[in-house]
N, CA, C and O of each residue as an XYZ file, in Angstrom:
188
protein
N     109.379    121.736    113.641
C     108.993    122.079    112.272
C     109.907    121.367    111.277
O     111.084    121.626    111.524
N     109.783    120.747    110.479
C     109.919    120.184    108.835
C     111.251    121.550    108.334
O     111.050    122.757    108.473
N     112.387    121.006    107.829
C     113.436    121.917    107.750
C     112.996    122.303    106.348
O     113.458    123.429    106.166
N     112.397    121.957    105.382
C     111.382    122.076    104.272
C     110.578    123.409    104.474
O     111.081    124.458    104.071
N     109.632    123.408    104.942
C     108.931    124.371    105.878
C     109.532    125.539    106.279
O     109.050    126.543    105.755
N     110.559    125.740    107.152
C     111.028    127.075    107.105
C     112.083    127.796    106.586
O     112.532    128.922    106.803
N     112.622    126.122    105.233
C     113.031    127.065    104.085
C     112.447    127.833    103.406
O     112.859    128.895    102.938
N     110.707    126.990    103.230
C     109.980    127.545    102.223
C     109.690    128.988    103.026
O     109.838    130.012    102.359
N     109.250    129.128    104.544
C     109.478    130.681    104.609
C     110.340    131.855    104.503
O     110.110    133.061    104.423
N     111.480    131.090    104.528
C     112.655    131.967    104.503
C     112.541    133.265    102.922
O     112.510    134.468    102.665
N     112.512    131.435    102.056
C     112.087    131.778    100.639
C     111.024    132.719    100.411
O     111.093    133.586     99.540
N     109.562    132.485    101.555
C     108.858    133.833    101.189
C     109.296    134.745    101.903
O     109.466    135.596    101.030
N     109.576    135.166    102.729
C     109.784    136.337    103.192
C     111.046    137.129    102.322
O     111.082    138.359    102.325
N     111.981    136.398    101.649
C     113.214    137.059    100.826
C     112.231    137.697     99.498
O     112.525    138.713     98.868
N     111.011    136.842     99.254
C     110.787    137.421     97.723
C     109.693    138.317     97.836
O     109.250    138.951     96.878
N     109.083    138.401     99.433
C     108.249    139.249     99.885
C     109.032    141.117     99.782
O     108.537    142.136     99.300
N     110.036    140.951    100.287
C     111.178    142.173    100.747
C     111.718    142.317     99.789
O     112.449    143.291     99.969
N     111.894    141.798     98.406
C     112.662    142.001     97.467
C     111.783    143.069     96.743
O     112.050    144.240     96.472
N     110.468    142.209     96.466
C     109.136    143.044     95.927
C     108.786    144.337     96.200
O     108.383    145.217     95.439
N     109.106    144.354     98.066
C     108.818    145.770     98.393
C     109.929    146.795     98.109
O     109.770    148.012     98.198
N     111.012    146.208     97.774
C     112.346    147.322     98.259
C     112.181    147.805     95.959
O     112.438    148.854     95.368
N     111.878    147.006     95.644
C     111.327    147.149     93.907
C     110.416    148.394     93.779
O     110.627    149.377     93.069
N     109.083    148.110     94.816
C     108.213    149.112     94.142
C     108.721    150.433     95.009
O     108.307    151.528     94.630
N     109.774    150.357     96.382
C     109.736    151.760     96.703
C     110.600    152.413     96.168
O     110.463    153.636     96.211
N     112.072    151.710     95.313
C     113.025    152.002     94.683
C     112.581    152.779     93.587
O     113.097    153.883     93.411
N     111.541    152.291     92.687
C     110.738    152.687     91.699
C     109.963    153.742     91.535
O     109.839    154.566     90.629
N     109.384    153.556     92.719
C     108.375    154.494     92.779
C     109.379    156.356     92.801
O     109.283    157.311     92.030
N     110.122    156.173     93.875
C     111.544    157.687     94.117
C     112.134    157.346     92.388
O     112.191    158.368     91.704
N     112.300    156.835     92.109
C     113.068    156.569     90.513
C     112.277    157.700     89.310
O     112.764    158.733     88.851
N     110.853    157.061     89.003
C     109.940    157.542     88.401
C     109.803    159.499     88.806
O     110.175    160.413     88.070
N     109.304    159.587     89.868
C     109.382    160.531     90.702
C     110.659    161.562     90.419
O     110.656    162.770     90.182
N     111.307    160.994     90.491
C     112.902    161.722     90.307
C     112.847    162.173     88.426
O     112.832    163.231     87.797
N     112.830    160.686     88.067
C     113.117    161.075     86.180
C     111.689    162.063     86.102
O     112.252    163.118     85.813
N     110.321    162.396     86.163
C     109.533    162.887     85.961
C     110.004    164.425     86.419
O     109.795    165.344     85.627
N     110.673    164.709     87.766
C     111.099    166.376     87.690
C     112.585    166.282     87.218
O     113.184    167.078     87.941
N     113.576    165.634     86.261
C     114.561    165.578     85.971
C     113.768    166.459     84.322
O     113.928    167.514     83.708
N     113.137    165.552     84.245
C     112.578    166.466     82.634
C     111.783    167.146     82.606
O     111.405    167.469     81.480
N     111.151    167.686     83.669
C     110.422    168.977     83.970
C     111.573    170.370     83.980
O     111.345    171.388     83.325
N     112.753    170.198     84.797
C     113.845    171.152     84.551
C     114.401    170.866     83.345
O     114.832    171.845     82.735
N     114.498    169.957     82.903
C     115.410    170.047     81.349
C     114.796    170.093     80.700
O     115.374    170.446     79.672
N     113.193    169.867     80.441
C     112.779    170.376     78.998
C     111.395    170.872     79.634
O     110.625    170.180     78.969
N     110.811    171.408     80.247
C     109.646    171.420     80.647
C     108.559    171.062     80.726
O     107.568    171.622     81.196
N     108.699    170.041     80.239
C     107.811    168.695     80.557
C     106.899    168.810     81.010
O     107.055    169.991     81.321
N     105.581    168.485     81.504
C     104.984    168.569     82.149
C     104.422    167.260     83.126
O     103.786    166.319     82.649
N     104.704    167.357     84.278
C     104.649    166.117     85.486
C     104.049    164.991     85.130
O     104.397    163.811     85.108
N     102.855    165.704     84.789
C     101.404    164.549     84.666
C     101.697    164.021     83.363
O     100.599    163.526     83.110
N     102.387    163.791     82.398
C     102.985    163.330     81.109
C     103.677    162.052     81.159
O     104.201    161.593     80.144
């Protein structure tokens, strides 16, 4: 294989895993701040 070639995969697979570790970080983040202001001000979830 072309040393080109499985830089360029290296390269996708780093920005593949970066993407995912983003939306699951995010997703517990959101999740978290949404019952953080449900106990401190009563908020309501779906808001």
């Amino acid at each position: 294989m072309d040393i080109f070639m499985i830089i360029f995969f290296l390269l996708e697979a780093v920005v593949g895993l970066a993407s995912s570790l983003y939306i699951l970080v995010s997703l517990f983040a959101t999740i978290g701040y949404k019952i953080y202001r449900k106990c401190k001000f009563g908020i309501s979830l779906y808001n």
